[in-house]
C-alpha positions in Angstrom: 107.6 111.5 84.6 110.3 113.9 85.9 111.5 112.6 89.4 114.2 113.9 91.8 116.3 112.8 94.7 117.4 115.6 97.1 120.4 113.9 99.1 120.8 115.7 102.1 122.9 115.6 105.0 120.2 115.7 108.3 121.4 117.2 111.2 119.9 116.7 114.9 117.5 119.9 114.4 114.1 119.2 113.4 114.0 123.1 112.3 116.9 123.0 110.3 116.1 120.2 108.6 112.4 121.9 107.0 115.2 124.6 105.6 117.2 121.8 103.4 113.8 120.0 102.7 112.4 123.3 101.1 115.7 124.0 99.0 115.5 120.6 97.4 111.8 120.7 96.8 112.1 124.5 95.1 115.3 123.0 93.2 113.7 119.7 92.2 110.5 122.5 91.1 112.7 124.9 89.8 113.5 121.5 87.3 110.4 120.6 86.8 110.1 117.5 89.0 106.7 116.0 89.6 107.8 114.1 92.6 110.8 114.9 95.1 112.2 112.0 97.2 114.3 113.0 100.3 116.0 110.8 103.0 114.9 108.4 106.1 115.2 110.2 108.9 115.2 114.1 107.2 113.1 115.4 110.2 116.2 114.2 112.7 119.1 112.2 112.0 119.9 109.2 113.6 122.5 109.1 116.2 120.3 111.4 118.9 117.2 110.8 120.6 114.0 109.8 118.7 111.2 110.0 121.0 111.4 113.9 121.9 111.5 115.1 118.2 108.7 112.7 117.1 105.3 114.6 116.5 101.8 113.2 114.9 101.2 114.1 111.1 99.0 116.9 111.8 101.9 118.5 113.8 103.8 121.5 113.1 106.7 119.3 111.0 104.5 117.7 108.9 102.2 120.9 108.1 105.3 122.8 107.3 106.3 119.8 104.7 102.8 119.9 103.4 103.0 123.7 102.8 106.9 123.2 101.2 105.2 120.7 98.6 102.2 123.1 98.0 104.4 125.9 97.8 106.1 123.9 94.8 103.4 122.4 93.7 104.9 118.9 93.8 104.9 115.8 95.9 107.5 115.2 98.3 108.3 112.0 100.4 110.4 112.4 103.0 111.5 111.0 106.3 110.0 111.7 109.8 108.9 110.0 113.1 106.2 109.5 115.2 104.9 108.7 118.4 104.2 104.9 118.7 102.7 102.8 121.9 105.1 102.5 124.9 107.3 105.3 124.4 108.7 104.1 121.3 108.1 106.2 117.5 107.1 105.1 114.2 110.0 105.5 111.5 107.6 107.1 109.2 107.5 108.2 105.5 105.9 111.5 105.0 104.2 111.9 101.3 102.2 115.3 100.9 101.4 117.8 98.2 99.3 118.0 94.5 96.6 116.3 96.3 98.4 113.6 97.9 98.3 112.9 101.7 99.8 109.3 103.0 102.2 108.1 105.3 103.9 104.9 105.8 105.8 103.5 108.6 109.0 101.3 108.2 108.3 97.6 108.2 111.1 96.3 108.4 113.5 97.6 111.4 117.3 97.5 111.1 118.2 95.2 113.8 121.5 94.2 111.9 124.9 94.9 112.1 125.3 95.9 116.1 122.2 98.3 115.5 118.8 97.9 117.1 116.4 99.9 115.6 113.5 97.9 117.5 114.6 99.1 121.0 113.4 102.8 120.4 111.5 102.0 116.7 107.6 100.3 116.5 107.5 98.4 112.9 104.5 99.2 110.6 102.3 96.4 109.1 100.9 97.5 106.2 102.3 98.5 102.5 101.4 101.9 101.0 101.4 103.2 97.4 100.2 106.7 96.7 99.1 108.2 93.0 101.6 111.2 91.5 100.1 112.2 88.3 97.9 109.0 87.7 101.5 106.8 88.5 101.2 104.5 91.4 104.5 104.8 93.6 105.0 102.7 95.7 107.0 103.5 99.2 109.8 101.9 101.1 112.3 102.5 103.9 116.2 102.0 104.0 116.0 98.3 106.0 112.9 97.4 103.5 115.4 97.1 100.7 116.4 93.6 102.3 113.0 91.9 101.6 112.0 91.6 98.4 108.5 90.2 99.0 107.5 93.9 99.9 109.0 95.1 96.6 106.8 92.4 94.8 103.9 93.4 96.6 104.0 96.8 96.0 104.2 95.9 91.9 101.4 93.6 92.0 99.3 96.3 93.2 100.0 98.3 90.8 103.5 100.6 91.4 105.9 101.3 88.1 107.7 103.6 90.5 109.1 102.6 94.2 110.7 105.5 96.1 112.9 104.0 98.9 114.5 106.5 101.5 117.0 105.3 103.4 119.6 106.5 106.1 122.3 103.7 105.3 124.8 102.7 107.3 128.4 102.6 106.2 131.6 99.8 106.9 132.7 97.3 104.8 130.8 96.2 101.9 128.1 98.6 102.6 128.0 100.5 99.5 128.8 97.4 97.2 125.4 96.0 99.2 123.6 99.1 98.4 124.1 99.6 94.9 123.0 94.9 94.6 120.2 95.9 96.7 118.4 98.6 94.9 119.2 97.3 91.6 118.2 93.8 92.7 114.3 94.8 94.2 114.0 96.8 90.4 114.8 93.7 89.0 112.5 91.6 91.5 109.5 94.4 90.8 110.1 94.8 87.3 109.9 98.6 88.5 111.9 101.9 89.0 113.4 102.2 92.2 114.3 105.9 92.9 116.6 105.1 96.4 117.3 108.8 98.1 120.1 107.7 100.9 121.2 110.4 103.4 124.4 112.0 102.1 127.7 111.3 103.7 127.8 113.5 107.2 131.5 113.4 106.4 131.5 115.2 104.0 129.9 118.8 105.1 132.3 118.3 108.2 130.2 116.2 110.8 131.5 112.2 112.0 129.3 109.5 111.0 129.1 107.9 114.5 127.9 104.4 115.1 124.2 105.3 113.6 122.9 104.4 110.5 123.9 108.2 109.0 124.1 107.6 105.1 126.5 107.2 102.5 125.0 109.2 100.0 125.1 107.0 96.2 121.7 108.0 95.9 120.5 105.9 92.4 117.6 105.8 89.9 117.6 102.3 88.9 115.7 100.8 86.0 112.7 98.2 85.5 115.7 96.0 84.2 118.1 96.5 86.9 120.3 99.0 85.2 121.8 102.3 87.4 120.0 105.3 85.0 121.3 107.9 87.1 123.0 108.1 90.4 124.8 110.8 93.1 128.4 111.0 94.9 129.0 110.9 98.6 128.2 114.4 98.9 124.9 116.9 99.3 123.4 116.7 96.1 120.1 116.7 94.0 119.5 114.0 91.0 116.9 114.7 88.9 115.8 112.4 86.0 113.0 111.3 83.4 111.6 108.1 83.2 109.3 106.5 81.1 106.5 104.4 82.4 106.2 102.3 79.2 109.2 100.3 80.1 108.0 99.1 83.2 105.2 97.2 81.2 107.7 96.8 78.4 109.7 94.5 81.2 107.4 92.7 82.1 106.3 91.2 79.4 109.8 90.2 78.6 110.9 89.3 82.3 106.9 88.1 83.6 108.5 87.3 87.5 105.2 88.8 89.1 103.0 86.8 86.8 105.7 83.8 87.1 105.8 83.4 91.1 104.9 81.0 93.0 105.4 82.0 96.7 
């Protein structure tokens, strides 16, 4: 399975946004990508208001995504929101084209670090895989990579793939955390975690603000833990095989879903 990670710096326009999103996608085609992973937060980035960009999935955003993925006859995932009960949005995962249509919304909020995702955010409650050419991937948000349990979940039902965008925020440690994080939920899933962060707004000329904007480091990490592939700081697309066979091949060496207890 060919997979790609378009790395993308968001800005505030919903508009300009669908322009990068169909660049990557025709790229990540042009390379012969099955599936194309972009960022939390591509319809908007963080740092601005939520609640008047946020549309349902049969809006105008989404159906322009959904004919970007047709058009390229892949499957991308990508980042959007939308409206949730008393005023507040759904941090949703977008995942259309070659047949598929799903959506998941961000369990796990980033209260953390000074941010509160919750005040403007509504958490999801339910896991989501979806099926790219007859390979269960599994989907997770940014936040999500803190909580293994989901990560386990997802491989017990069935995902040899787990596609995690994320908007992460930078200051100390934060990149060291990243690249522990995603290698650590492979390891804990016995899967391959292909983590598309949002690339570093400074460098196309923009401040990174107090939001959660991305540092870019965007990885393809193996069933075993180990980085196969992974981007700079900058706008970039990673594209990269992987081979489903090791994810059984790992566990049966490493069994830790057939081992747990809890």
């Amino acid at each position: 399975m060919r997979i790609a990670l378009a790395q993308i710096a968001a800005t505030a326009d919903p508009a300009e946004n669908l322009d990068l999103v169909a660049d990557g996608a025709t790229r990540a085609a042009d390379a012969g990508a099955s599936l194309v992973v972009f960022p939390e937060a591509t319809m908007c980035a963080f740092g601005h208001p939520l609640g008047p960009v946020a549309e349902p999935l049969d809006g105008p955003w989404a159906k322009r995504v959904h004919a970007i993925a047709d058009t390229a006859r892949l499957t991308v995932v990508a980042g959007m929101f939308t409206p949730a009960t008393h005023g507040r949005v759904h941090n949703t995962l977008l995942a259309t084209g070659k047949g598929v249509e799903a959506s998941y919304d961000k369990i796990h909020l980033f209260d953390a670090f000074g941010f509160s995702e919750s005040r403007t955010v509504a958490a999801g409650t339910r896991p989501v895989s979806i099926k790219v050419e007859g390979v269960t991937v599994g989907l997770a948000t940014c936040y999500d990579l803190r909580f293994p349990g989901l990560f386990q979940r997802l491989a017990a039902s069935g995902a040899g793939v787990i596609a995690v965008p994320a908007s992460w925020g930078a200051g100390p440690g934060k990149r060291e955390q990243w690249d522990l994080l995603v290698r650590a939920r492979a390891l804990d899933s016995t899967a391959f975690v292909a983590a598309c962060d949002q690339a570093d707004p400074t460098t196309v000329g923009r401040e990174a603000g107090k939001a959660p904007t991305g540092i870019g480091a965007s990885a393809v990490v193996g069933p075993l833990g180990d980085v196969r592939a992974q981007l700079g700081a900058e706008p970039d697309l990673l594209v990269t095989d992987i081979d489903l066979d090791e994810v059984q091949e790992a566990r049966a060496v490493v069994p830790v879903l057939a081992n747990r207890r809890f």
